[in-house]
GUKEVO-792529 format. One record per residue (C-alpha): residue in one letter; chain; x, y, z. Coordinates in steps of 0.02 Angstrom, whole numbers. Example, Ala and Ser with C-alpha at 12.3 -4.5 7.8 and 13.67 -1.06 7.14 Angstrom:
2
SITE   rest   kette       c1       c2       c3
SITE      a       A      615     -225      390
SITE      s       A      684      -53      357
# end
This chain:
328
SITE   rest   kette       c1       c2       c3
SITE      x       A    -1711     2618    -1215
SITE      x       A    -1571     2664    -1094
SITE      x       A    -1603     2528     -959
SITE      x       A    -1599     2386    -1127
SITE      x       A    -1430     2456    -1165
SITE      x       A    -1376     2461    -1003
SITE      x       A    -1469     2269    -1008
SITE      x       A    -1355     2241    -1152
SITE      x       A    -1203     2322    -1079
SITE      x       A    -1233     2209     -908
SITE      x       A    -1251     2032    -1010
SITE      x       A    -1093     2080    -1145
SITE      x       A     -982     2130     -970
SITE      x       A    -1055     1958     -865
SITE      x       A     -990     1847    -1048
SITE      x       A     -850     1931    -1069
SITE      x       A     -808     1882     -850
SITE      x       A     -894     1695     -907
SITE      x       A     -777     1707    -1045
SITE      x       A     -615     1732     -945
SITE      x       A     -670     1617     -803
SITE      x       A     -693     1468     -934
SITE      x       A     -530     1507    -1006
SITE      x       A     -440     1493     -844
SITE      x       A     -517     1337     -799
SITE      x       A     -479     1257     -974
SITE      x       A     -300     1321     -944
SITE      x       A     -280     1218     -784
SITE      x       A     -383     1062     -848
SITE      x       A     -230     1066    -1017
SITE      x       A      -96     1071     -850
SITE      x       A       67     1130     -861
SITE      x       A      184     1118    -1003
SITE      x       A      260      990    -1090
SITE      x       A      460     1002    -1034
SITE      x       A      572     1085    -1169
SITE      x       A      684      995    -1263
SITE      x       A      861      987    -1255
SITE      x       A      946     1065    -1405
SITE      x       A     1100      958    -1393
SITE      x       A     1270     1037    -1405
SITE      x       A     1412      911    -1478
SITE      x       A     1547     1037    -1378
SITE      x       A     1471      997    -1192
SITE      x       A     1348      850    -1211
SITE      x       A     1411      690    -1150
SITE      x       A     1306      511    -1213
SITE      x       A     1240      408    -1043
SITE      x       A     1222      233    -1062
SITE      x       A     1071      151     -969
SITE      x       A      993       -9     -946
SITE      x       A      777      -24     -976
SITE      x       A      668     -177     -928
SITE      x       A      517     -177    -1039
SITE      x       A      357     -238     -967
SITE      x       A      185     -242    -1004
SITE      x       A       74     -177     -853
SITE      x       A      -44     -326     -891
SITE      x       A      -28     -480    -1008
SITE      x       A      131     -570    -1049
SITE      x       A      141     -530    -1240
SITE      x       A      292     -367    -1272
SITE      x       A      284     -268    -1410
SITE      x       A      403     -205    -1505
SITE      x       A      464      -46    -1447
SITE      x       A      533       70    -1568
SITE      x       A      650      221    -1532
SITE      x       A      543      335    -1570
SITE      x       A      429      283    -1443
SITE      x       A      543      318    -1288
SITE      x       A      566      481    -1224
SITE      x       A      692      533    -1091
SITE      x       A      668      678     -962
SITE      x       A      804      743     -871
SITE      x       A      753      868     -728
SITE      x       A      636      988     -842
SITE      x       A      717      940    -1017
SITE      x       A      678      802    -1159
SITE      x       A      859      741    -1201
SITE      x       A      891      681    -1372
SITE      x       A      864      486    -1379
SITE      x       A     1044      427    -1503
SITE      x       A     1011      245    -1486
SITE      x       A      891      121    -1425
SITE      x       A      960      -86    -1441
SITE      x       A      873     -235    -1395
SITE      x       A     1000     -351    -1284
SITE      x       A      971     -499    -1399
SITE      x       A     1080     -597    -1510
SITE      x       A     1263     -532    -1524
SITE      x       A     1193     -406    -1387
SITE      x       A     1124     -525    -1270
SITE      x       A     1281     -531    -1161
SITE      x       A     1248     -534     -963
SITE      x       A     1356     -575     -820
SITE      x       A     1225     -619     -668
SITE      x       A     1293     -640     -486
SITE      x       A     1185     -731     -373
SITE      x       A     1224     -676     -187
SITE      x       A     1176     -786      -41
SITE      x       A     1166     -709      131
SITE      x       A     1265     -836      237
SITE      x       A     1143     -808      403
SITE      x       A      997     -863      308
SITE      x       A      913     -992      378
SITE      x       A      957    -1166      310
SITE      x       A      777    -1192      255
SITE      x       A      837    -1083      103
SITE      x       A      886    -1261       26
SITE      x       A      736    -1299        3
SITE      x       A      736    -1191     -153
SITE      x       A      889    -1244     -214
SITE      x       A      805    -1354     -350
SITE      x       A      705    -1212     -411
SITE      x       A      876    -1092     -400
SITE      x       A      963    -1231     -503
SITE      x       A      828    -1230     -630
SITE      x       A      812    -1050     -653
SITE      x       A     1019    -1048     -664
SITE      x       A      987    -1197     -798
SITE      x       A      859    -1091     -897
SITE      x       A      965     -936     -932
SITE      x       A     1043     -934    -1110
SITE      x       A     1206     -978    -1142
SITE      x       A     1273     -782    -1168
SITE      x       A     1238     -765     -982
SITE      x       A     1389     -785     -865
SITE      x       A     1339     -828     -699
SITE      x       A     1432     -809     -525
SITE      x       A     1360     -902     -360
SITE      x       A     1440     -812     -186
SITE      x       A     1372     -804      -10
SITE      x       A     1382     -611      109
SITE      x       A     1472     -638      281
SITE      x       A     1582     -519      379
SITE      x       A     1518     -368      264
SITE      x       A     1598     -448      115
SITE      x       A     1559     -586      -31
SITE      x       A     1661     -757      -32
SITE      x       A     1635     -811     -195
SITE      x       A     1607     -996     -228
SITE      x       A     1602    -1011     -414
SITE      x       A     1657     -838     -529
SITE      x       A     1575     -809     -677
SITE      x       A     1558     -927     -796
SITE      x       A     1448     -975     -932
SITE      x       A     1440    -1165     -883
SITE      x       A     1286    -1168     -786
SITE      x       A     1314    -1322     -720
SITE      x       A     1469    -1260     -614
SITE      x       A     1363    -1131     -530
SITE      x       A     1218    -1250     -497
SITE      x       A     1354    -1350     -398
SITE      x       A     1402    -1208     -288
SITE      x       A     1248    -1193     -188
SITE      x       A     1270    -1244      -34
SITE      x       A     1171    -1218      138
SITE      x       A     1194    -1064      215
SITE      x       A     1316    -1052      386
SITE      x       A     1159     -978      479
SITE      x       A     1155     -897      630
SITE      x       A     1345     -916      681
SITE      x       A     1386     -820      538
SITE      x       A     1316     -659      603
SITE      x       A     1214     -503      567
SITE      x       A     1339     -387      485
SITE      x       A     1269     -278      349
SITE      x       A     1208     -361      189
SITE      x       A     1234     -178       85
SITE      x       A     1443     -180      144
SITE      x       A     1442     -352       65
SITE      x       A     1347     -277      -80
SITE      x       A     1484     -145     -116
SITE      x       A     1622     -255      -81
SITE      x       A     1550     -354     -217
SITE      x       A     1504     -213     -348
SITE      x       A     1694     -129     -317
SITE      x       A     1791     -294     -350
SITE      x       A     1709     -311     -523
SITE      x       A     1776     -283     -674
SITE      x       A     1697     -174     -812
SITE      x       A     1636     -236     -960
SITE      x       A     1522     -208    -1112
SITE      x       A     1400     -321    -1030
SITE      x       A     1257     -305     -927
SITE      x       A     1298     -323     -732
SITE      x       A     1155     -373     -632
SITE      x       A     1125     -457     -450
SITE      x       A      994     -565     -375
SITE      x       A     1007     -559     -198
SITE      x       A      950     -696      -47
SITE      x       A      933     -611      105
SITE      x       A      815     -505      231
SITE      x       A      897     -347      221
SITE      x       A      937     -342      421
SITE      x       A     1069     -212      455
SITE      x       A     1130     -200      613
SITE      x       A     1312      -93      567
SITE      x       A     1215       33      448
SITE      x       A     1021       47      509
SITE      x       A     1023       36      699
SITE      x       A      917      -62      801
SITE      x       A      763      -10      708
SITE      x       A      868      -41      531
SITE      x       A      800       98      469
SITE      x       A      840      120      270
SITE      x       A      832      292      260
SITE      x       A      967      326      361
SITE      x       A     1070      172      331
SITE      x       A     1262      265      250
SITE      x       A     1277       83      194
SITE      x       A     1132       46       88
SITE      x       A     1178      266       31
SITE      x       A     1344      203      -19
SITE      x       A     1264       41     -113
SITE      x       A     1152      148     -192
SITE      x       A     1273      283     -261
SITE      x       A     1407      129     -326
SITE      x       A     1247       46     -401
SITE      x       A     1191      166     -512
SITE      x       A     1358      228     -556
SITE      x       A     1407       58     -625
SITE      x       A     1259       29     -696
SITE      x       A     1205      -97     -590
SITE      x       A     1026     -182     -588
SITE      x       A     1001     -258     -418
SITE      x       A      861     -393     -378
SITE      x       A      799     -478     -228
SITE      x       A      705     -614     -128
SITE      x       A      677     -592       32
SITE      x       A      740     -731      141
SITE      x       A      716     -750      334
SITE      x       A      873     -760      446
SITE      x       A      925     -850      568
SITE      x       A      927     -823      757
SITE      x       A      839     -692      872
SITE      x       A      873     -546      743
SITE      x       A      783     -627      620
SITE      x       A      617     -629      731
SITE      x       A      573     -463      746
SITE      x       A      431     -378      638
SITE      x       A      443     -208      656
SITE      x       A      619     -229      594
SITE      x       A      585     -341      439
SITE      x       A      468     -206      383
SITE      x       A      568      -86      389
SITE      x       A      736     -225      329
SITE      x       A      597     -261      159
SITE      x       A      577      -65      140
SITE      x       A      790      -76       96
SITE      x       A      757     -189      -20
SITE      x       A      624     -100      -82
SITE      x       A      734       59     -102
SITE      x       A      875      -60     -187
SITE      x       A      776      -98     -316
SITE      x       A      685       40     -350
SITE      x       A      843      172     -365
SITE      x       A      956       31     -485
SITE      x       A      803      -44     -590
SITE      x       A      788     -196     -527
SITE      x       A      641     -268     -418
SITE      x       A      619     -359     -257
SITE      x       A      511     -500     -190
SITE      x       A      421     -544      -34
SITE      x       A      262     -610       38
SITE      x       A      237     -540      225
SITE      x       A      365     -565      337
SITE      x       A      382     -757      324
SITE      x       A      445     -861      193
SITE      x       A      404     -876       43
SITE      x       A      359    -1078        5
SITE      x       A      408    -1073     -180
SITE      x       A      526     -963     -275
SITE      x       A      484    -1000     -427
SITE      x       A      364     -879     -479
SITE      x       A      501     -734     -404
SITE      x       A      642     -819     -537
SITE      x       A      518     -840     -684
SITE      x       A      505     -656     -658
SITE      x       A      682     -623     -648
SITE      x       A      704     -706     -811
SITE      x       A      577     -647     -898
SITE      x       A      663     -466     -835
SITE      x       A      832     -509     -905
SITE      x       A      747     -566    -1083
SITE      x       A      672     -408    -1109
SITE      x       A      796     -271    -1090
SITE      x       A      857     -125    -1216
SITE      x       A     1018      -39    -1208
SITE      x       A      973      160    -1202
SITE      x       A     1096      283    -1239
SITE      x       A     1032      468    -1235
SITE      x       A     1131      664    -1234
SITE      x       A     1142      740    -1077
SITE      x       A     1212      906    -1029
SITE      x       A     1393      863     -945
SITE      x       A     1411      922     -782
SITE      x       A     1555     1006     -687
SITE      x       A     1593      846     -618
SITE      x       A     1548      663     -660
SITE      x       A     1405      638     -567
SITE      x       A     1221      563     -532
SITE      x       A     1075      643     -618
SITE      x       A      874      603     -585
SITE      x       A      827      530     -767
SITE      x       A      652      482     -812
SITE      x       A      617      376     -954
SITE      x       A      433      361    -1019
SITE      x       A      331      284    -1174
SITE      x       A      162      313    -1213
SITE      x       A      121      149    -1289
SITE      x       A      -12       97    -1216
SITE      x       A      -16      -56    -1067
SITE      x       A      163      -43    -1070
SITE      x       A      302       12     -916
SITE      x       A      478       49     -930
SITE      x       A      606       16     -781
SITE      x       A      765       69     -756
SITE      x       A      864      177     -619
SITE      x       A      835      329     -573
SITE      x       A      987      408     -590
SITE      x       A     1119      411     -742
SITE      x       A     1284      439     -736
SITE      x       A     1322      606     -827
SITE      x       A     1498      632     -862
SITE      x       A     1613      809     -891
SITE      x       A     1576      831    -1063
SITE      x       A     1743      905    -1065
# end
C-alpha cells in the first residue's frame, strides 16, 4: 500500500510540474500584453493632426474604413482616436509640388507626356506647383495653381550635368520652409537620384547625411508626405553603383519616415512612369485626415506614432512621427 501512495504521490507531484510547464508555455504562445490605453486628460493632452494613405495589401477595391477600426499607439499607449475624415469632397483639398532635379539627365523628357497626363488627371481641388532643385535650392517655374494646364507647360528639360551635384535634401528644405501653411494637404513628388555629395560623402551614405536629418525633422513637422522616382543623373557622378544604392536607400528613408513612397527599378531608368504616377494618384485619392490625443510634451516636439487596423488585407501609411505639442 505505501509504495501505491507514494505511486500516487509521484504522478499528482509530476501533473502538478506538467501543469505549470504547460501554463508557462501557453503564457508565452498569448505574448506580451496588449499596450494600455491612454486615459486622456483635457488639462495636458494636446490633439495631433496626421495624414493616412489607405491601401489594400492586395486587390484594388478599398473599403470603407470606419473610426472605430483605427487604433493609434504611441510608445506603449493606445491614444484616444477624436476624429477620423475622408479627404473627399469639401475635404479633398491638396496642394502637390512636383520637384525636378535640374542634373537629371535630359532623357527625363521622355516622360513628360506621361507627367502631363498624370498632372491632367488630378481633380480640380488639387493645386499643383512644377519647380526644378539646383544650387541646394528650388526655382520654381509655375506656383501653385489649380489650372493644370499651366503646370503641364512648365516642364521643361532638365539643365543636366552643368547644373551640378549639390544636395537634392537642401533643395528639399528650402522648398518645405518657404511654404505657407494651410488647411490643406502638402505633399511632394520628387525627380531625382538622391546623389548627395554636400551631406553624404563620397559614399552618400543616408544615415549620416545632416541634410536628409534636417529634411526629415521639417517633413514630419509640417506634415509633409514626400514621394519619389528615381531618375538617373547626369555626368560621372551619376555612374557609380555602389553610390546609387546607397543614393535609393535616401529615398527610401524619405519616404518611409513622412508617409510617402518611392520608386525605382535597379539602378537604371525606369522606361515608363506611368505605373509609378497611377500609384501616386491612386495614393492621394485615398487618404483620411486622423486627429488623435496625445500626452503634450515639455516641448513641441517629434513623437514615434504607430497607427494600425485589423481589417483584414488592408495597410495604413503615414509618418512615423507626429508632432506633439505643449499641451500647455
Amino acid at each position: 500500500m505505501r509504495n501505491l501512495k507514494m505511486g500516487k504521490n509521484s504522478i499528482t507531484k509530476h501533473s502538478i510540474a506538467l501543469g505549470a510547464m504547460l501554463g508557462l508555455a501557453l503564457g508565452m504562445i498569448a505574448g506580451p500584453t496588449l499596450a494600455a490605453p491612454h486615459k486622456p486628460n483635457t488639462s495636458t493632452d494636446v490633439p495631433v493632426k496626421m495624414v493616412v494613405t489607405v491601401k489594400p495589401h492586395r486587390g484594388a477595391e478599398v473599403p470603407v474604413v470606419a473610426e472605430a477600426d483605427v487604433k493609434v499607439y504611441q510608445r506603449d499607449l493606445q491614444n484616444k482616436v477624436t476624429s477620423w475624415i475622408p479627404l473627399q469632397g469639401d475635404r479633398a483639398g491638396l496642394q502637390l509640388f512636383i520637384l525636378i532635379d535640374d542634373n537629371s539627365r535630359d532623357s527625363l523628357s521622355l516622360q513628360f507626356s506621361s507627367i502631363a497626363k498624370f498632372i491632367d488627371e488630378q481633380p480640380a481641388s488639387t493645386a499643383i506647383a512644377v519647380g526644378y532643385m539646383h544650387n541646394g535650392m528650388v526655382t520654381t517655374a509655375q506656383a501653385l495653381t489649380t489650372d493644370h494646364a499651366l503646370a503641364q507647360k512648365a516642364l521643361r528639360l532638365p539643365i543636366g550635368a552643368s547644373a551640378g551635384y549639390t544636395s537634392p535634401y537642401l533643395a528639399l528644405s528650402d522648398l518645405m520652409k518657404k511654404w505657407p501653411e494651410t488647411q490643406d494637404r502638402r505633399e511632394i513628388l520628387m525627380f531625382t537620384n538622391g546623389i548627395d555629395p554636400l551631406g553624404g560623402g563620397s559614399s552618400n551614405d543616408p544615415f549620416t547625411n545632416p541634410y536628409l536629418d534636417e529634411a526629415l525633422n521639417r517633413a514630419q513637422r509640417g506634415g509633409f508626405i514626400v514621394y519619389s522616382i528615381y531618375t538617373p543623373g547626369a555626368g560621372v557622378a551619376g555612374r557609380s553603383g555602389f553610390r546609387t544604392n546607397l543614393a535609393q536607400s535616401g529615398l527610401d528613408l524619405l519616404a518611409q519616415k513622412t508617409g510617402g513612397e518611392t520608386y525605382y527599378l535597379g539602378l537604371g531608368a525606369s522606361v515608363d512612369f506611368t505605373p509609378y504616377l497611377q500609384d501616386v494618384s491612386y495614393n492621394l485619392k485615398h487618404q483620411y485626415e486622423l486627429t488623435f490625443l496625445a500626452k503634450g510634451a515639455n516641448k513641441p516636439s517629434l513623437e514615434p506614432v504607430k497607427v494600425k487596423t485589423e481589417m483584414p488585407n488592408m495597410g495604413l501609411r503615414t509618418a512615423e512621427n507626429g508632432y506633439v505639442g505643449t499641451g500647455i
